[in-house]
C-alpha positions as YAML, in Angstrom:
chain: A
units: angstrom
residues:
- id: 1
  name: UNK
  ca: [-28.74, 2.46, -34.72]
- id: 2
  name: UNK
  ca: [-27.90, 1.83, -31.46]
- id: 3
  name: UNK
  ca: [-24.27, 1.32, -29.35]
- id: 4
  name: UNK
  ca: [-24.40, -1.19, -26.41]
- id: 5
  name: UNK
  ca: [-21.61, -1.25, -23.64]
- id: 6
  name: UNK
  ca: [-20.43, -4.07, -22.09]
- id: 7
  name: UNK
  ca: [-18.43, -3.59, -19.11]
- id: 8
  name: UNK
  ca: [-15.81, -6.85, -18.30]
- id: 9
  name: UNK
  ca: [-13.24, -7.31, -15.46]
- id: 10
  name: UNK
  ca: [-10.37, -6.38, -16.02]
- id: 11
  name: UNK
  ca: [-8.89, -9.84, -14.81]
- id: 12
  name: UNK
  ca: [-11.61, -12.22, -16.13]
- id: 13
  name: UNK
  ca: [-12.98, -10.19, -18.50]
- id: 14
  name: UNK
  ca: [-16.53, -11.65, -16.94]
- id: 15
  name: UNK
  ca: [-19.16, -8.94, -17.72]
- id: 16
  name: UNK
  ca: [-21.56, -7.16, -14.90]
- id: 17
  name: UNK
  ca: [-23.44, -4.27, -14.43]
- id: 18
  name: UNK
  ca: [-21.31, -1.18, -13.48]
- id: 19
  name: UNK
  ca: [-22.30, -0.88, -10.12]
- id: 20
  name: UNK
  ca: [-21.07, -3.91, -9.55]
- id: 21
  name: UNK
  ca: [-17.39, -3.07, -10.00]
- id: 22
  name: UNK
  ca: [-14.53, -1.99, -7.54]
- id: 23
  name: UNK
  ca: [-11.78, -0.72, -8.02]
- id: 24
  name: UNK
  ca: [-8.34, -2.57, -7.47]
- id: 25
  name: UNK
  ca: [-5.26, -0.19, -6.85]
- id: 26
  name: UNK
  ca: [-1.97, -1.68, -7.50]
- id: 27
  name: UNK
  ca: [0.36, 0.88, -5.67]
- id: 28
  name: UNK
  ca: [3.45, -1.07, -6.15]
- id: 29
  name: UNK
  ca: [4.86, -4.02, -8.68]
- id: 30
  name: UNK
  ca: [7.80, -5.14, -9.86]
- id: 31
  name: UNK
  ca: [6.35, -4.90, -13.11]
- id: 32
  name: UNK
  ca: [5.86, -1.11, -13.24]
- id: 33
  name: UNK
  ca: [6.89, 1.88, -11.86]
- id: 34
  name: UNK
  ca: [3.57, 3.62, -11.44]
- id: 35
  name: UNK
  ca: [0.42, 3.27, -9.33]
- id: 36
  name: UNK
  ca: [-1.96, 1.12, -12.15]
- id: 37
  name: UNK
  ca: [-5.89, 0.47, -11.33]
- id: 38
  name: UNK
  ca: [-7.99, -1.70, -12.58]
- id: 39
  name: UNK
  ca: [-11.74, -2.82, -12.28]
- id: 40
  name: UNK
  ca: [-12.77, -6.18, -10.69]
- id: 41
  name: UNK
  ca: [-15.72, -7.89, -9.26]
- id: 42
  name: UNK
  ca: [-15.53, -8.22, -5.83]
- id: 43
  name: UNK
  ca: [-15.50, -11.78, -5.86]
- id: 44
  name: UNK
  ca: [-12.09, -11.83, -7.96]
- id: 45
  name: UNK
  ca: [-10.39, -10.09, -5.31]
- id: 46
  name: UNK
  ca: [-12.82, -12.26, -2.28]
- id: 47
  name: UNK
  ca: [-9.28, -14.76, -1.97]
- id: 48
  name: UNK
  ca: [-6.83, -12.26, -1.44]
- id: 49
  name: UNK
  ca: [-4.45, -12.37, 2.17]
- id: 50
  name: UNK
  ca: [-3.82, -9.56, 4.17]
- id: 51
  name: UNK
  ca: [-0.20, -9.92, 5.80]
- id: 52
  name: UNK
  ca: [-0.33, -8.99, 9.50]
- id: 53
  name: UNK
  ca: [2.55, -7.59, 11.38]
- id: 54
  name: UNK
  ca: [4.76, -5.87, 8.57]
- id: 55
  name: UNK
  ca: [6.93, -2.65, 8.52]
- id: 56
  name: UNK
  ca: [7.27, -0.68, 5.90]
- id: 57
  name: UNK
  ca: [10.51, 1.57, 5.65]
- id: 58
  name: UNK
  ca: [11.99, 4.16, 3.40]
- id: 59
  name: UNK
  ca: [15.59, 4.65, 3.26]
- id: 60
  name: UNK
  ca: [17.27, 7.39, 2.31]
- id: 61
  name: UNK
  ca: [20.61, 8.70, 1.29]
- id: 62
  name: UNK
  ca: [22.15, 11.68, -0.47]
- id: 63
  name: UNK
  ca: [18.97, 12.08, -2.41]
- id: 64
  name: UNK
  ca: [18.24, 8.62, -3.57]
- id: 65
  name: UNK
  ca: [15.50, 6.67, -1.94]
- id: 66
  name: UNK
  ca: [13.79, 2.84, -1.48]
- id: 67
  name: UNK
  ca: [10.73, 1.12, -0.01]
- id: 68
  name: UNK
  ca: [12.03, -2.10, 2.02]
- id: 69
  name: UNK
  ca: [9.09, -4.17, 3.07]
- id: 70
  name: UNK
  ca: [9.72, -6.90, 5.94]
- id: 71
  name: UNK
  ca: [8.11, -8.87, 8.87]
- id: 72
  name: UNK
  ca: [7.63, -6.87, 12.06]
- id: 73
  name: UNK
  ca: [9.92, -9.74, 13.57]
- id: 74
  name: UNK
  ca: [12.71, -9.80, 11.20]
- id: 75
  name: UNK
  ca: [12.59, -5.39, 11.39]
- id: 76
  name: UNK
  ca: [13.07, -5.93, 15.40]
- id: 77
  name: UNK
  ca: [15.94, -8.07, 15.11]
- id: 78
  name: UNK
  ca: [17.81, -5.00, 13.65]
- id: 79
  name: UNK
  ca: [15.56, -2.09, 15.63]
- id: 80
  name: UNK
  ca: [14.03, -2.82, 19.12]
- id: 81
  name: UNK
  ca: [10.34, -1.61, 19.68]
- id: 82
  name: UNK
  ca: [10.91, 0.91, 22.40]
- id: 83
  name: UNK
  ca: [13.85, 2.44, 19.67]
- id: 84
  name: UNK
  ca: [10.58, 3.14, 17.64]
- id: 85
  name: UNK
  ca: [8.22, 4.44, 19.62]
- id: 86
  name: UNK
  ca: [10.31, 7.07, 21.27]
- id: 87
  name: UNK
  ca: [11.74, 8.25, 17.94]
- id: 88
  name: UNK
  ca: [11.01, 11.45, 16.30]
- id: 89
  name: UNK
  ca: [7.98, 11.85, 13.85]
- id: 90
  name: UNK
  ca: [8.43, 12.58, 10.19]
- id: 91
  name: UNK
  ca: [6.35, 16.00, 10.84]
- id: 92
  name: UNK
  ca: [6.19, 18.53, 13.69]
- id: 93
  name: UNK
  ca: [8.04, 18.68, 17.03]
- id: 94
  name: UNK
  ca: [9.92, 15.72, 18.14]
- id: 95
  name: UNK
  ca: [8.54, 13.68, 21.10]
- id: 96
  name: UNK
  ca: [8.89, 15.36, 24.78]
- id: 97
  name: UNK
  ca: [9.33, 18.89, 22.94]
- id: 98
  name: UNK
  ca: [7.93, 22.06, 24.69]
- id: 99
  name: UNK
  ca: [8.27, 25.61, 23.31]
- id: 100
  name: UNK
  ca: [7.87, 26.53, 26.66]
- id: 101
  name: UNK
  ca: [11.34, 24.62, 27.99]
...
């Protein structure tokens, strides 16, 4: 007796040889609330857009947070550029910062 293994997309279910596959990680859905993976052929995936020119953002408050997701342009309507660039980082010393002053 033998077993034989057929590997399939997960989206077309077409079947390939392993090495074939890659891996396609959905980090965030409105479907789920978990990072979810699955394994396509490279050509599924061949049609699929970057968007250029978005911010991400996380906003917080009194524990609570959410991911808002919006064009560069609209995100400078409400926060100018240069407001960015000199703010503080997320880790280590804030910009301009010397032990030494």
């Amino acid at each position: 007796m033998a077993r034989i293994v057929k590997l399939v997309s997960d989206i077309t279910g077409t079947e390939a040889p392993e090495s074939e596959f890659i891996s396609l990680i959905i980090r965030t859905h409105p479907s789920v609330d978990q990072p979810k993976m699955l394994d396509v052929l490279p050509a599924e995936v061949a049609d699929l857009k970057d968007v250029k020119d978005l911010v991400v953002v996380e906003i917080k408050n009194n524990g609570e947070s959410r991911e808002v997701v919006m064009s560069h342009a609209e995100f400078r309507k409400l926060v100018p550029d240069e407001v960015v660039v000199k703010a503080a980082g997320t880790r280590g010393r804030r910009v301009g910062f010397s032990p030494k002053n």
